[in-house]
C-alpha positions as CSV (number, residue, x, y, z in Angstrom):
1,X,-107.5,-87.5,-24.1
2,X,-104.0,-85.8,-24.8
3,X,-101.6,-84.6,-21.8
4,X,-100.9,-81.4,-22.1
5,X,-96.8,-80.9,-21.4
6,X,-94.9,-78.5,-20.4
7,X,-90.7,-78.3,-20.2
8,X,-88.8,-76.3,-18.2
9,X,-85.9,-74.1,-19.8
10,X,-83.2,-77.1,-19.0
11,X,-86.2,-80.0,-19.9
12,X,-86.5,-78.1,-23.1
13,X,-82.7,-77.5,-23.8
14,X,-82.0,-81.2,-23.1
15,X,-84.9,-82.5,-25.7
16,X,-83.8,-80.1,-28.4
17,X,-79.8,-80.3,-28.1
18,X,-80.2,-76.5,-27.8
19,X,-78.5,-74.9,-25.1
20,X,-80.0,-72.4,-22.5
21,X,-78.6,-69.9,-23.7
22,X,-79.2,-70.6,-26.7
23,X,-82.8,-70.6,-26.1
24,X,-83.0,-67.3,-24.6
25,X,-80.6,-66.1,-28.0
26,X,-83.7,-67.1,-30.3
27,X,-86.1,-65.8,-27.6
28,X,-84.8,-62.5,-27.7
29,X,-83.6,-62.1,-31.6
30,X,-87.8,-63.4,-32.1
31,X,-87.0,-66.4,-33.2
32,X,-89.0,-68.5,-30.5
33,X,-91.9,-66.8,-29.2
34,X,-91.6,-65.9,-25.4
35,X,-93.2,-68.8,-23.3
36,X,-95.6,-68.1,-20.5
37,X,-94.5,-67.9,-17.3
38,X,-95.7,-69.3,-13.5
39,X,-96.5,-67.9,-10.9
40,X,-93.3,-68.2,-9.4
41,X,-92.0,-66.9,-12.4
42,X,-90.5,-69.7,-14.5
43,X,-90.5,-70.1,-17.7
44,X,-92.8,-73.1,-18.8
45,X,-92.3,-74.2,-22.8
46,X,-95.1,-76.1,-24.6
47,X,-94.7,-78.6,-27.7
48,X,-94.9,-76.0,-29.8
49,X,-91.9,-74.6,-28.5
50,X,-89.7,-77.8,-28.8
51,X,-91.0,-78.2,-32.8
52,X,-89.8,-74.5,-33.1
53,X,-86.8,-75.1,-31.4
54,X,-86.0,-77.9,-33.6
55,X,-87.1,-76.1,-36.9
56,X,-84.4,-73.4,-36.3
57,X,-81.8,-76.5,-35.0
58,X,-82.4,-78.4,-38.3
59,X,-82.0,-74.9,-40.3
60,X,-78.9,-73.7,-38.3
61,X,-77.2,-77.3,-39.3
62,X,-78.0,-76.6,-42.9
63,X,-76.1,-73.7,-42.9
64,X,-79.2,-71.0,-43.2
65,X,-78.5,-67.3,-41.6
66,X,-80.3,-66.7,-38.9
67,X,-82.3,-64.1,-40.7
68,X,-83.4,-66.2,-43.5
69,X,-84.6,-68.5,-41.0
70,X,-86.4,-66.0,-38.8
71,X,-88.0,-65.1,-42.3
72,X,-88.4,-69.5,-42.5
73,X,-90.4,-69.1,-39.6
74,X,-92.6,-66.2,-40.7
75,X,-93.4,-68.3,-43.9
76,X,-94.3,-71.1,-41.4
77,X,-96.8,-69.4,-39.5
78,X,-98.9,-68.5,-42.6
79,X,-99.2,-72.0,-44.0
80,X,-101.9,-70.8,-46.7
81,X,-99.3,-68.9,-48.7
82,X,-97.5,-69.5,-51.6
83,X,-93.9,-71.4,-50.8
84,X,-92.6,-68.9,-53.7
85,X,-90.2,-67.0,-51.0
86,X,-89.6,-70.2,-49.0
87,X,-87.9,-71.5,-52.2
88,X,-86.3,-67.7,-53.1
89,X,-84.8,-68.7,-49.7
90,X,-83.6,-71.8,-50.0
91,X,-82.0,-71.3,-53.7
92,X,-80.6,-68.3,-52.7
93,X,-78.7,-70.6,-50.0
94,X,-78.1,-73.6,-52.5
95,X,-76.2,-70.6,-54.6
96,X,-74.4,-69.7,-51.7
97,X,-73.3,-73.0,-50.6
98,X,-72.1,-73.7,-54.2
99,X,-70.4,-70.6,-54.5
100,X,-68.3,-72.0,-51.5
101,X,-68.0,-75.4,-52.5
102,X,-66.4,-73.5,-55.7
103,X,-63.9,-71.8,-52.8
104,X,-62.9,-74.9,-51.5
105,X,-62.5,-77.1,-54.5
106,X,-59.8,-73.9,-55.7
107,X,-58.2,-73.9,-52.1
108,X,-57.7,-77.8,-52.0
109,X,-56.3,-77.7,-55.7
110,X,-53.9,-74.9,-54.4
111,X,-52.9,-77.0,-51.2
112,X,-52.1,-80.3,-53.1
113,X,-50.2,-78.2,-55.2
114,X,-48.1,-76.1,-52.6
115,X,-47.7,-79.9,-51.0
116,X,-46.3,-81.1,-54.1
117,X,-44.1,-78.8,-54.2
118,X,-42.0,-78.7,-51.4
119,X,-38.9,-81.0,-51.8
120,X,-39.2,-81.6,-48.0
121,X,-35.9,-80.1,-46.9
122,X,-35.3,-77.0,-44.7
123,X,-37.6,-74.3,-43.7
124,X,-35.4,-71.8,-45.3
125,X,-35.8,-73.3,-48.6
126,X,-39.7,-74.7,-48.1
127,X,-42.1,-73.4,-51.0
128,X,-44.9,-73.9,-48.8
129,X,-43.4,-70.8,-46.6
130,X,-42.3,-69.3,-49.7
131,X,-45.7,-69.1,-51.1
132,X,-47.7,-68.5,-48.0
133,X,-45.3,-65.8,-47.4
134,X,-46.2,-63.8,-50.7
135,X,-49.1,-61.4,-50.1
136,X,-49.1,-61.1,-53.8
137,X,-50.6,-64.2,-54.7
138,X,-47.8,-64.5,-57.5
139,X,-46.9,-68.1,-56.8
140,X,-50.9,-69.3,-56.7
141,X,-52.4,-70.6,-59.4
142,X,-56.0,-68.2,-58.3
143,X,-57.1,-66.2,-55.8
144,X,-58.5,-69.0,-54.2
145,X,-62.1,-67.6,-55.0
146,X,-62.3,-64.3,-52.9
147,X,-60.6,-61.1,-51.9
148,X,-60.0,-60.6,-48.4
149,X,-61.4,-57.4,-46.9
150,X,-57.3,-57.2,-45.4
151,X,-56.2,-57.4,-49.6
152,X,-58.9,-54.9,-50.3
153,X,-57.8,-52.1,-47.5
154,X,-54.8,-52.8,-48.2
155,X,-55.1,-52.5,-52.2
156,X,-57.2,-49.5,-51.8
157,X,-54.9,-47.9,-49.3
158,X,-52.0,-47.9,-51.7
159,X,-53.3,-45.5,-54.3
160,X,-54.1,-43.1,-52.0
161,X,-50.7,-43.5,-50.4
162,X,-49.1,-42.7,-53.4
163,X,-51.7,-39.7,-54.4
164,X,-50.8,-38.1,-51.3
165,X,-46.9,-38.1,-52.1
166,X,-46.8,-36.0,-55.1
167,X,-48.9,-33.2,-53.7
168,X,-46.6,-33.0,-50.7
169,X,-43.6,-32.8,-53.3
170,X,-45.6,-30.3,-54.9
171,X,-46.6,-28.5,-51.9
172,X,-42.4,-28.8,-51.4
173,X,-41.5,-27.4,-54.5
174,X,-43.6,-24.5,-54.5
């Protein structure tokens, strides 16, 4: 005959390295259905809560969203279905994560470089400054693999900068 057990919030956070608050996060995003409760009003979390728990633990440390693994657990609840859109998921994350690895390999080539570069004198004369220094880019090899949101406003704010200084000469002149 099998126990039936039943955790507390804190029993539960300790098993599943989750914290409470945590818990109550995934609770309320429907990510881990809401336990029953006692009388006395406590929260009182079965098994089935602690496999969930660490389902969306396990996911979380490989890097999935919390969407695509609120989806994760959708797909789990229906285990007769195809696993078509649990691997759309997961290849859409591998591409992801290679894309960044692709970020990261640029960004470490650009470091050693700015490292090999500076002769290790003053800060006045360090390239490392010198190159961090120049919004440009002009003294990187690549843009490191992405465009800031701060380079796009600001790139986007420039021509209409300049658009709006004509017509006020114009508006001037006339």
């Amino acid at each position: 005959m099998t126990e039936i057990r039943d955790y507390s919030i804190g029993q539960l956070a300790e098993l599943s390295g989750c914290s409470v608050q945590i818990i109550r996060h995934y609770e309320q995003g429907g990510l881990l259905p809401l336990p029953p409760r006692t009388i006395g009003n406590q929260r009182r979390y079965t098994q089935q809560h602690l496999q969930r728990l660490q389902f969306i633990r396990h996911s979380r440390d490989l890097g999935f969203s919390l969407d695509a693994i609120r989806t994760l657990v959708q797909l789990a609840d229906e285990p007769d279905q195809s696993c078509a859109a649990v691997d759309a998921i997961a290849q859409q994350h591998l591409d992801a994560v290679e894309r960044r690895i692709a970020q990261l390999q640029a960004l470490r080539q650009e470091l050693r470089r700015m490292i090999a570069l500076c002769g290790n004198g003053q800060v006045a004369s360090c390239r490392i400054i010198e190159t961090l220094a120049d919004f440009s880019h002009a003294h990187c090899l690549s843009s490191h693999g992405r465009t800031s949101n701060l380079e796009r406003s600001v790139t986007e704010a420039v021509p209409q900068k300049k658009s709006r200084r004509p017509r006020a000469a114009s508006t001037a002149a006339a």
